[in-house]
Backbone bond lengths (Angstrom), bond angles and torsions (degrees), N, CA, C in turn:
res aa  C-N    CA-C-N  psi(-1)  N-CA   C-N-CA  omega(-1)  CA-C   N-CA-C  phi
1 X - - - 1.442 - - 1.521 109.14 -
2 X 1.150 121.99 137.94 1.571 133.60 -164.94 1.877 96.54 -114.62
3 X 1.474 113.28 117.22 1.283 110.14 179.62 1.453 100.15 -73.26
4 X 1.320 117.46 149.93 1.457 129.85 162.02 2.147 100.15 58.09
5 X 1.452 109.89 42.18 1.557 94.07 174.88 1.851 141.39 -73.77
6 X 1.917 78.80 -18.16 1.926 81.05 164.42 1.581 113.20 -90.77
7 X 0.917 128.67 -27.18 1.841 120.63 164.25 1.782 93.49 -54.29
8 X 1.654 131.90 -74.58 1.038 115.49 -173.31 1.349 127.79 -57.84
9 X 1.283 145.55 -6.13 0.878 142.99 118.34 1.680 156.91 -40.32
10 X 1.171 102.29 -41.75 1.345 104.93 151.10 1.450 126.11 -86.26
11 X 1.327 117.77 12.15 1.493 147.53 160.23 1.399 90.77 -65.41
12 X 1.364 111.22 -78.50 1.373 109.09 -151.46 2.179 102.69 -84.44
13 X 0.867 121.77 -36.70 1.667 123.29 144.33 1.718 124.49 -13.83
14 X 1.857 95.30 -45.14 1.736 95.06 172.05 1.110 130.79 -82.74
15 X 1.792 98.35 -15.06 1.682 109.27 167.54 1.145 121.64 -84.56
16 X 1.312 106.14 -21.76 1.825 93.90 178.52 1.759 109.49 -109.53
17 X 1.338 108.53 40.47 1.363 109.08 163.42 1.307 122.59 46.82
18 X 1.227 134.45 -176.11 1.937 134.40 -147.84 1.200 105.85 -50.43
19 X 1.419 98.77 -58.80 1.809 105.28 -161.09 1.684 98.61 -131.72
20 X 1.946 103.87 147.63 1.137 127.94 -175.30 1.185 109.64 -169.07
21 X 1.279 114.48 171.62 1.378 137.82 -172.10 1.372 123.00 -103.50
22 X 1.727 131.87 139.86 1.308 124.76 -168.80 1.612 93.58 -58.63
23 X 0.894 137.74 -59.09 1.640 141.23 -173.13 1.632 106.27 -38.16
24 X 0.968 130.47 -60.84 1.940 154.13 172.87 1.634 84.81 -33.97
25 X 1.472 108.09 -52.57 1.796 102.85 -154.34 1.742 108.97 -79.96
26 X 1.543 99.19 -26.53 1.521 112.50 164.46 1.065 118.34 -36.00
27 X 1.305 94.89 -72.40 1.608 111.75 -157.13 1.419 108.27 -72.99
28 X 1.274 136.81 -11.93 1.044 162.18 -156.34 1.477 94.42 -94.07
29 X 1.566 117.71 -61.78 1.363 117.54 -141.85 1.712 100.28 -78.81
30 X 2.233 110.36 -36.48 0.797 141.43 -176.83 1.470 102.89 -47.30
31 X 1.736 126.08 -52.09 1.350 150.55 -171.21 1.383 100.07 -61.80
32 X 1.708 112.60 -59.95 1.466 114.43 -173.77 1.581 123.95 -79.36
33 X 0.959 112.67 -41.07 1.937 126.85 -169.94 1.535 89.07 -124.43
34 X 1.844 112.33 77.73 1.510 106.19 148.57 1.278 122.48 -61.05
35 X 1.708 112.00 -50.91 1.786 115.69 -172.46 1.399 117.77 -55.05
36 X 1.405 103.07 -24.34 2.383 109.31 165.74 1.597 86.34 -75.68
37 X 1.189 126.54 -81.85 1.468 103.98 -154.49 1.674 125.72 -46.68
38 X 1.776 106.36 -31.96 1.164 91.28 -179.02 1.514 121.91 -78.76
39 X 0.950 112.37 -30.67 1.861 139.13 157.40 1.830 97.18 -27.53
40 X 1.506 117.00 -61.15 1.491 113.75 -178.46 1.989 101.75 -63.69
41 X 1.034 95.35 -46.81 1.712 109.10 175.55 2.033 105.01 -35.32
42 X 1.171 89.24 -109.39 1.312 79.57 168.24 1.680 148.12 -49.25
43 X 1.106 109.78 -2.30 1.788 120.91 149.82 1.032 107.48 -65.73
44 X 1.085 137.26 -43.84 1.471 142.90 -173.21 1.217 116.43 -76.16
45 X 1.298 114.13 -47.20 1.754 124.07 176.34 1.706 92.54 -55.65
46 X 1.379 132.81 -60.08 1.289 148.99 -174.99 1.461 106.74 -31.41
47 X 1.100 108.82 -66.13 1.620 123.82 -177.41 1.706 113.94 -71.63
48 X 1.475 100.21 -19.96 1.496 88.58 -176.40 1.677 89.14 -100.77
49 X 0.681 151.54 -27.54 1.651 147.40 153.93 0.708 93.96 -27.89
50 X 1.688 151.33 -72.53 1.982 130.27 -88.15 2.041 80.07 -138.16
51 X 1.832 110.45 8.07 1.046 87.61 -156.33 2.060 98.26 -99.98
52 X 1.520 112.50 173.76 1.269 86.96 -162.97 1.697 100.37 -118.84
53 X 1.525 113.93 162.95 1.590 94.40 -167.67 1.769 136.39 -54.95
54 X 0.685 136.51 140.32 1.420 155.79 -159.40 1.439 104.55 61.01
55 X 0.890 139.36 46.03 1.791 150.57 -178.93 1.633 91.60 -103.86
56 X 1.458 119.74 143.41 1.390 103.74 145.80 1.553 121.32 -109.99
57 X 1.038 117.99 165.84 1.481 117.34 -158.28 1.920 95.67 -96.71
58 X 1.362 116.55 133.71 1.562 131.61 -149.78 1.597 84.03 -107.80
59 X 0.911 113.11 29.03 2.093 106.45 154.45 1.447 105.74 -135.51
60 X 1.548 110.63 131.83 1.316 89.62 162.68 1.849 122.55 -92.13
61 X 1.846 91.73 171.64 1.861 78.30 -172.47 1.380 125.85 -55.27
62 X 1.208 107.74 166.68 1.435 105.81 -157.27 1.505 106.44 -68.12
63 X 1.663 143.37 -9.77 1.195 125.63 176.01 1.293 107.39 -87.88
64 X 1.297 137.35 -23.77 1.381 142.98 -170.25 1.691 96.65 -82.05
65 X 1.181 127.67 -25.52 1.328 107.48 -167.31 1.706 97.08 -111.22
66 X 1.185 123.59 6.69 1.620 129.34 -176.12 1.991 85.76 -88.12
67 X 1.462 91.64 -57.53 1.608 97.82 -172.11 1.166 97.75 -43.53
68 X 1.643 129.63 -62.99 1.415 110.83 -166.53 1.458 130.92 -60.00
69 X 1.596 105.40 -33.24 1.398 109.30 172.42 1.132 117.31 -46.51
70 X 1.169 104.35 -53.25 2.037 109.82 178.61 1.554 98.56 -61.77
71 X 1.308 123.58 -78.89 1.348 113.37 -176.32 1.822 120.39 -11.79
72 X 1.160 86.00 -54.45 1.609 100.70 -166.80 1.398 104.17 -62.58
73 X 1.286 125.89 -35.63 1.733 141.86 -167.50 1.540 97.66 -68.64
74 X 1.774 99.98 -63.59 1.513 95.73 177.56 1.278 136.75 -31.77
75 X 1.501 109.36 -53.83 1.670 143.97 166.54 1.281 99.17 -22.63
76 X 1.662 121.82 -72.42 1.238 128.44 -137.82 1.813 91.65 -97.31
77 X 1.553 117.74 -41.60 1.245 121.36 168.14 1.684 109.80 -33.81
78 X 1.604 116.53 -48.20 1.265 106.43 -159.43 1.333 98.35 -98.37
79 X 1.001 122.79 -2.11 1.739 120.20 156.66 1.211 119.19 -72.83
80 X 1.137 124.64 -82.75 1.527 106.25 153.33 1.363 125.38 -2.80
81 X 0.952 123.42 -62.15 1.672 129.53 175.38 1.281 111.93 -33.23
82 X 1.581 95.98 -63.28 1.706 107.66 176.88 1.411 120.46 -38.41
83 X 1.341 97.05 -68.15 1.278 107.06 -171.99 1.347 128.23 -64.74
């Protein structure tokens, strides 16, 4: 969980101007808010440690679930728009 991720996001949204790519916002977010990414980093290491065999571990890794966060932001970002 990323405290405050739509303020940090549209943080990083004003730097990369109109239009971009979920990847652009990655690398971006990765560049700007290391201590959130590493924070998702090690939650993940946590859970895949503590987890036990044939269990699956209920986070996904931390780039697949950063992607979605943004994904998901975009979504609602460009709804908003619409409306």
């Amino acid at each position: 969980m990323i405290v405050d991720q739509e303020e940090k996001l549209e943080k990083i949204a004003a730097t990369l101007g109109e239009t971009f790519l979920i990847q652009e916002v990655f690398n971006a977010f990765i560049n700007t808010y290391p201590k959130d990414w590493k924070k998702l980093k090690v939650t993940y290491g946590k859970f895949k440690r503590s987890k036990k065999f044939g269990n699956s571990i209920p986070l996904p890794r931390p780039e697949e679930g950063l992607r979605k966060i943004i994904s998901l932001w975009m979504h609602t970002r460009k709804k908003k728009a619409v409306n």
